[in-house]
C-alpha positions in Angstrom: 26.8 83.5 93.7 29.9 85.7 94.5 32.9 83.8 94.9 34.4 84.3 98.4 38.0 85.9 98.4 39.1 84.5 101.6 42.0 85.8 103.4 44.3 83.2 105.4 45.1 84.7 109.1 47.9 83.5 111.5 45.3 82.3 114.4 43.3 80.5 111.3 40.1 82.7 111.6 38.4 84.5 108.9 37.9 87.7 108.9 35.2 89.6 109.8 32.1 89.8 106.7 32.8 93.2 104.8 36.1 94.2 106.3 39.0 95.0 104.0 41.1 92.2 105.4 38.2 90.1 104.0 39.7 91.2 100.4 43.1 90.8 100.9 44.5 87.3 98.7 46.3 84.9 100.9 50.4 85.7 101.2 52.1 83.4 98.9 55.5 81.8 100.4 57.5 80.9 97.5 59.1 84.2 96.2 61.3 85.7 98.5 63.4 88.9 98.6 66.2 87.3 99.9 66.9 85.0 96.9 67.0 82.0 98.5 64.9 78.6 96.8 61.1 78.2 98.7 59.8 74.6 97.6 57.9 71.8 99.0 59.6 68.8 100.7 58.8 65.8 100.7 55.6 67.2 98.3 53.1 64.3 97.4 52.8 64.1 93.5 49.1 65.7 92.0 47.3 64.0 89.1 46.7 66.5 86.4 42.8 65.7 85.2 42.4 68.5 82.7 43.9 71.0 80.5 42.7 74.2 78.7 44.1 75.7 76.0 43.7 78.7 73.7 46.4 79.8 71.1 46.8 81.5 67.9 47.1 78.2 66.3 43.0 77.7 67.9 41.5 76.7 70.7 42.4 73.2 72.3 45.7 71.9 73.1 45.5 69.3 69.3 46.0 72.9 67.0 48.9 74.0 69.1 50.3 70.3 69.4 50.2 70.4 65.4 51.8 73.6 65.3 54.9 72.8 67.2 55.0 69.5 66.2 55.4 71.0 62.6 57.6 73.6 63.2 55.1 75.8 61.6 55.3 79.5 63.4 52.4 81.6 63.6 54.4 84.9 64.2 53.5 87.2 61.5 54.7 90.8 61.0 51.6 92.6 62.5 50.8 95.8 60.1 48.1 97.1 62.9 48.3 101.1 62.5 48.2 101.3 66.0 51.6 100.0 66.4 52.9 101.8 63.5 55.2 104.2 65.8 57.0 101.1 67.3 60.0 99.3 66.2 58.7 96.5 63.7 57.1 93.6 65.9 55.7 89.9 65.0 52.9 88.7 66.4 50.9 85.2 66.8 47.1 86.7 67.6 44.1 85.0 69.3 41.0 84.9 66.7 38.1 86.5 68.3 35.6 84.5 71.1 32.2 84.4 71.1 31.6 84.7 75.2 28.4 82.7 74.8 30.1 79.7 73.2 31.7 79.3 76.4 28.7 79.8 78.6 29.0 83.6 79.5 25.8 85.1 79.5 24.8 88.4 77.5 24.9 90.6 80.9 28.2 89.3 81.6 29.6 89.9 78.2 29.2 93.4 78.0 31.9 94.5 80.6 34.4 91.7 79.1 36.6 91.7 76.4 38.8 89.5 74.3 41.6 89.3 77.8 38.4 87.6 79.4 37.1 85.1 76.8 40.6 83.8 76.4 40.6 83.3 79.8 36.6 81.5 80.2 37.4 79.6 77.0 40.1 77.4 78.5 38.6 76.8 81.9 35.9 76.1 79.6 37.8 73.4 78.4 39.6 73.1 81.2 36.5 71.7 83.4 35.2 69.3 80.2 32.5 67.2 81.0 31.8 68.3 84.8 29.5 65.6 85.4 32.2 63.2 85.2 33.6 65.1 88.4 32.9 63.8 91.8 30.6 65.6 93.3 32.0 68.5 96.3 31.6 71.5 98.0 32.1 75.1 96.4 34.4 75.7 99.1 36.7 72.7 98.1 37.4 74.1 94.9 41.0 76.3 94.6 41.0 78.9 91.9 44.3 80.9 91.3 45.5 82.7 87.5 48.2 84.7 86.5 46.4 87.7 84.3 48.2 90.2 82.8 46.9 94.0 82.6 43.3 95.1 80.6 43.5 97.6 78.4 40.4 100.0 77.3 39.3 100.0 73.9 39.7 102.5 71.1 36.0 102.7 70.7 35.1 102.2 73.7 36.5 105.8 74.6 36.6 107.7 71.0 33.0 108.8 71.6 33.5 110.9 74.8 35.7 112.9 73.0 34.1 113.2 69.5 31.6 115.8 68.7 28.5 115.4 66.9 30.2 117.1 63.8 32.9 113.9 64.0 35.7 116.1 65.2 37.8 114.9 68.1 37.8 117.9 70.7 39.0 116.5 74.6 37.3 119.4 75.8 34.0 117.8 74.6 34.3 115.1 77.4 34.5 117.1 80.5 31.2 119.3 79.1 29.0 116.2 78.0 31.0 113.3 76.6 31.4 111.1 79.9 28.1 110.4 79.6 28.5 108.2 76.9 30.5 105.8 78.6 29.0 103.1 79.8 28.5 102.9 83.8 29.9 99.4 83.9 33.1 100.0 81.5 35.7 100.6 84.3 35.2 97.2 85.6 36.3 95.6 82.3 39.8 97.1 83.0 40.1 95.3 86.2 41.8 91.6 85.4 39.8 90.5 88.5 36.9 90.8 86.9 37.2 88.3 84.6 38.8 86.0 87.2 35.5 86.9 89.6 33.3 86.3 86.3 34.8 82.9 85.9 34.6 81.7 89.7 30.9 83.2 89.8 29.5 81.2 86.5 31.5 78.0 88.0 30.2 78.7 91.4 34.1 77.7 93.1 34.1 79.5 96.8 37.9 78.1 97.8 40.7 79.5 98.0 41.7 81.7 95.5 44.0 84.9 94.2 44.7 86.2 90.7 48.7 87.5 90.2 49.3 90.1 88.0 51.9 90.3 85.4 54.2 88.6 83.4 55.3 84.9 83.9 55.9 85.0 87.5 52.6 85.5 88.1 51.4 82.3 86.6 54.3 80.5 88.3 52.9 81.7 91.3 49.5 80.5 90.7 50.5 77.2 89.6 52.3 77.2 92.9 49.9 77.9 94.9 47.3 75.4 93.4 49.8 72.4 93.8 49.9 73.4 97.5 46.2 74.1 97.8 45.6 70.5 96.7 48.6 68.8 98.0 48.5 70.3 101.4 44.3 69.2 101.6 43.0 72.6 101.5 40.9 71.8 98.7 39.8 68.8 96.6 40.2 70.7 93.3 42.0 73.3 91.8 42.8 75.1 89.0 45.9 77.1 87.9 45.5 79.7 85.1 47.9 82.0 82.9 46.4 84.6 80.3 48.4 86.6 78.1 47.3 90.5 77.3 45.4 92.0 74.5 48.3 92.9 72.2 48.3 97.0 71.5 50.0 100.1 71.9 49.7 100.4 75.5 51.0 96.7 76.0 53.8 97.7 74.1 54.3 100.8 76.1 54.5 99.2 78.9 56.8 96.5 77.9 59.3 98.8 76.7 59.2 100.5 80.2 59.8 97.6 82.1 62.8 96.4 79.8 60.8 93.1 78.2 61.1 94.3 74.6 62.4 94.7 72.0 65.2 92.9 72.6 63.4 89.7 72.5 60.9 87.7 70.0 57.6 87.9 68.7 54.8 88.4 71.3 51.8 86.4 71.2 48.0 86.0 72.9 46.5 83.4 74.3 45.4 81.5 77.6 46.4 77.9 79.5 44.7 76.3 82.8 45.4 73.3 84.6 43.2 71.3 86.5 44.6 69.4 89.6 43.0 67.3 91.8 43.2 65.1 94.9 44.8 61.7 93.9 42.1 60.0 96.3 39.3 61.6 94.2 41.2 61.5 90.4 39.7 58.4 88.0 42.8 56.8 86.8 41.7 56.4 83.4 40.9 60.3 83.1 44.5 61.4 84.7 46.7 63.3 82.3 49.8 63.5 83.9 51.3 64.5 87.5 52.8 67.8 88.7 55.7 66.2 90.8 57.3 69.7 92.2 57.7 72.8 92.0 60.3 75.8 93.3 60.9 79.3 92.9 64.2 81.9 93.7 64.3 85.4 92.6 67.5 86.8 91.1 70.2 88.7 93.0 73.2 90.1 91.8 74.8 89.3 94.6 73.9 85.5 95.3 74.7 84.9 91.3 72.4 86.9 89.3 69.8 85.5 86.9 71.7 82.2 86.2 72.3 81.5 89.7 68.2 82.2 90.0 67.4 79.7 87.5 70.2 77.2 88.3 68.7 76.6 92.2 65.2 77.1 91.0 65.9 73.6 88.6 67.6 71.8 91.6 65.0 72.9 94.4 62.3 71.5 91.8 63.9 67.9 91.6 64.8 67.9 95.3 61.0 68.5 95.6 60.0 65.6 93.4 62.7 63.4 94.5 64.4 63.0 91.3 68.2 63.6 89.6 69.1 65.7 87.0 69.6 62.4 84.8 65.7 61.5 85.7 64.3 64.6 83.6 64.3 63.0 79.8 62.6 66.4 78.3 63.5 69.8 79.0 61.7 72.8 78.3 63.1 75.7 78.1 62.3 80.0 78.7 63.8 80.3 75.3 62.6 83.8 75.2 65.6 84.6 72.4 66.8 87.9 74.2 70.9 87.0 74.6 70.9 87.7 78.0 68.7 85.8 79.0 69.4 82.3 77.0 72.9 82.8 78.1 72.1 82.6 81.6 69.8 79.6 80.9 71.9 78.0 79.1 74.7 78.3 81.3 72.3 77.3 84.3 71.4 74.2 82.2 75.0 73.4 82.1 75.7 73.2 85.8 72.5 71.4 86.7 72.9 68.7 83.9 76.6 68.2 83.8 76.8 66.0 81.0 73.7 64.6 81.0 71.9 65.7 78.2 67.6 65.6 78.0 65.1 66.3 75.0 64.5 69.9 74.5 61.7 72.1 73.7 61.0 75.4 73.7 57.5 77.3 72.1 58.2 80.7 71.8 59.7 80.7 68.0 55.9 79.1 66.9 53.6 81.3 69.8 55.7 84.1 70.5 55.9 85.1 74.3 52.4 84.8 76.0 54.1 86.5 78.5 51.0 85.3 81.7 49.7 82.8 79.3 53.7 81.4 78.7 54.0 78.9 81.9 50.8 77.4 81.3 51.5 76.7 77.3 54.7 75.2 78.1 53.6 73.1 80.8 50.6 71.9 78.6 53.3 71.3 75.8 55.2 69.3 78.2 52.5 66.9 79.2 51.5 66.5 75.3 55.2 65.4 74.4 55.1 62.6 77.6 52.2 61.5 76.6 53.1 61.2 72.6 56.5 60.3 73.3 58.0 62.5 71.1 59.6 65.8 71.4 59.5 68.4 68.4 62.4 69.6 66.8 62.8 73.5 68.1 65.8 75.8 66.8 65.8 77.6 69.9 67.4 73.8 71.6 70.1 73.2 69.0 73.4 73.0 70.4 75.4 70.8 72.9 73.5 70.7 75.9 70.3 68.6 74.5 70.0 65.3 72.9 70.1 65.8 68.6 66.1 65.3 67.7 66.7 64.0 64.3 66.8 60.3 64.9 63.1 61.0 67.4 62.5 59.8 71.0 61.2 56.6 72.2 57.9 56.9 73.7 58.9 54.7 76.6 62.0 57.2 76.9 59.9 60.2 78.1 58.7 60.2 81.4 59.9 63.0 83.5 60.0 66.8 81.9 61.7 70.1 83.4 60.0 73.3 82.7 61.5 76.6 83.3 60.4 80.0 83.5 61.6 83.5 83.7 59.6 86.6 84.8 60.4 90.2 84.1 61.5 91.0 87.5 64.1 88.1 88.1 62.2 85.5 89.6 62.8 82.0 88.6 60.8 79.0 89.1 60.5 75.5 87.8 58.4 72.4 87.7 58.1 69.2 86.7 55.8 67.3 85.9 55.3 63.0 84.8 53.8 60.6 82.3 51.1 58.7 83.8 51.6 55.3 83.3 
């Protein structure tokens, strides 16, 4: 059953069947061009009733937990070929999914690729046990995931251009060789197909979008799911981030846009959080609660990045209703490219005055999941509430966070700040709480 990609008008009427407003995503409010902090008022806390996780450290949110709680990092200098023309790079890589151990069929399977099972395998895990869910209309479930861009496969091309000798001639696909791609392959370079794959073997009909790239994008969806759910739009919904498939043309392309090499080690990997009505949550099977959430994109001349990330911290305790000395663990972007940290940390300073909360940040054991980052670190966040303890992370030594070597009480966490930065300026937070 096709999930329904449902366009929201001003009058409140859906479009007509087949038409291309039909396919348009709904407008999301919360990043403007102007700059200025979109959040929720007055926003009504969310329970969080599952998580999803996939990492190199595995798949579930225990190997990461582990991982960071060690201080063991899983960035490795990646000796791939492919990337031999590139400055040296580390990287933390996903191992391999079987589709059909997370319930994709074989038909499915052949237009996705490792970008997709990342992705399936934690909603997978995500959704757990769905008959312990209430039981609701496919319309009444929200479905919105940040997805970074598909690229093809070596193999999957090498034979349209390789004669039957084994010689590479281009010449050879334009006479005969695009025949041997498969008719279906173009779709598997379309990060909505895996998000449309997902929806259809789940059967969810709500609302729904999929953001594409970087961290904003899964800022964005985690936005729009806390409003879906909050506002009563839907009874459910989930939030997703997925990293790319690590390769050249990643790396092309985040050269172009300015997102490295000056920072770390990039990573793969997927998150998804699973939010749901407080009326309809089982108390015993909540996880946490997303308390708020905000969003400002960076001008130079209303501040610049830290000004972005400074009124994206405040708008996201004004939305929860808490003070700067309420948040008792911080995580951080962390990403390790100077600029950037300096305008964190400098933000941090002004929000927190002299206040000073736990830190963590994930990047120096993951590397940057880039889609998949704001999804880790919020999962991260809600394992440290519920442990009561925050790992040690280099990244948060210094003078604006509390020294980790004597440990935190687990009655001391209860409130945790996570930030994010996207590759195009915008800033968002959110924050989310222990359940008691």
């Amino acid at each position: 059953m096709r999930p329904r990609l449902r366009a929201q008008r001003d009058e409140g009427a859906d479009p007509p069947r087949g038409s291309l407003q039909q396919l348009r995503f709904r407008r999301a409010e919360r990043l403007p061009l102007s700059g200025r902090p979109r959040d929720r008022v007055n926003f009504r806390p969310v329970p969080i009733t599952g998580v999803g996780l996939v990492t190199a450290a595995g798949r579930g949110v225990e190997p990461a937990w582990e991982a960071l709680r060690a201080g063991r990092s899983l960035l490795a200098a990646d000796a791939d070929p492919e990337l031999a023309g590139f400055p040296p790079i580390e990287t933390a890589r996903c191992a391999r999914i079987d589709p059909e151990s997370v319930g994709a069929d074989r038909r499915a399977a052949r237009i996705m690729g490792h970008h997709t099972h990342m992705f399936l395998a934690a909603v997978h895990e995500a959704m757990g046990d769905a008959s312990t869910l209430p039981e609701m209309a496919e319309e009444d479930v929200a479905f919105f995931a940040g997805m970074d861009s598909v690229d093809p496969d070596k193999d999957d091309l090498v034979s349209a251009v390789r004669e039957s000798e084994g010689r590479v001639d281009l010449g050879h696909f334009f006479s005969e060789g695009m025949d041997a791609i498969p008719p279906l392959w173009p779709l598997g370079l379309l990060n909505a197909i895996g998000f449309s794959q997902t929806a259809i073997q789940y059967r969810w009909r709500g609302e729904n979008a999929v953001f594409s790239a970087g961290p904003e994008a899964t800022a964005r969806a985690l936005c729009e799911a806390a409003d879906s759910v909050g506002s009563g739009k839907a009874r459910l919904a989930l939030a997703a981030g997925v990293s790319g498939v690590i390769s050249a043309r990643m790396l092309a392309r985040a050269m172009r846009r300015g997102a490295w090499p000056q920072a770390g080690g990039l990573g793969e990997g997927a998150g998804v959080i699973r939010l749901n009505q407080p009326e309809i949550a089982d108390s015993s099977r909540i996880l946490g609660w997303f308390k708020g959430y905000s969003s400002v994109r960076a001008l130079e001349k209303r501040g610049g990045l830290a000004r972005a990330i400074q009124e994206s911290a405040r708008g996201t305790l004004a939305c929860a209703g808490l003070k700067p000395d309420d948040v008792n663990l911080l995580v951080i972007h962390g990403e390790g490219e100077s600029r950037s940290d300096n305008a964190e940390a400098e933000a941090i300073s002004a929000v927190f005055g002299g206040h000073k909360p736990w830190g963590l940040a994930t990047k120096g054991v993951f590397g940057h999941l880039w889609g998949g980052s704001p999804a880790l670190d919020l999962i991260m966040a809600m394992k440290a509430l519920a442990e009561g303890a925050s790992p040690p992370s280099p990244a948060t030594a210094g003078g604006l966070f509390r020294d980790a070597a004597g440990g935190s009480g687990r009655d001391e966490l209860q409130n945790a700040l996570v930030l994010v930065q996207g590759f195009d300026g915008v800033c968002a937070a959110f924050v989310v709480g222990k359940h008691a």
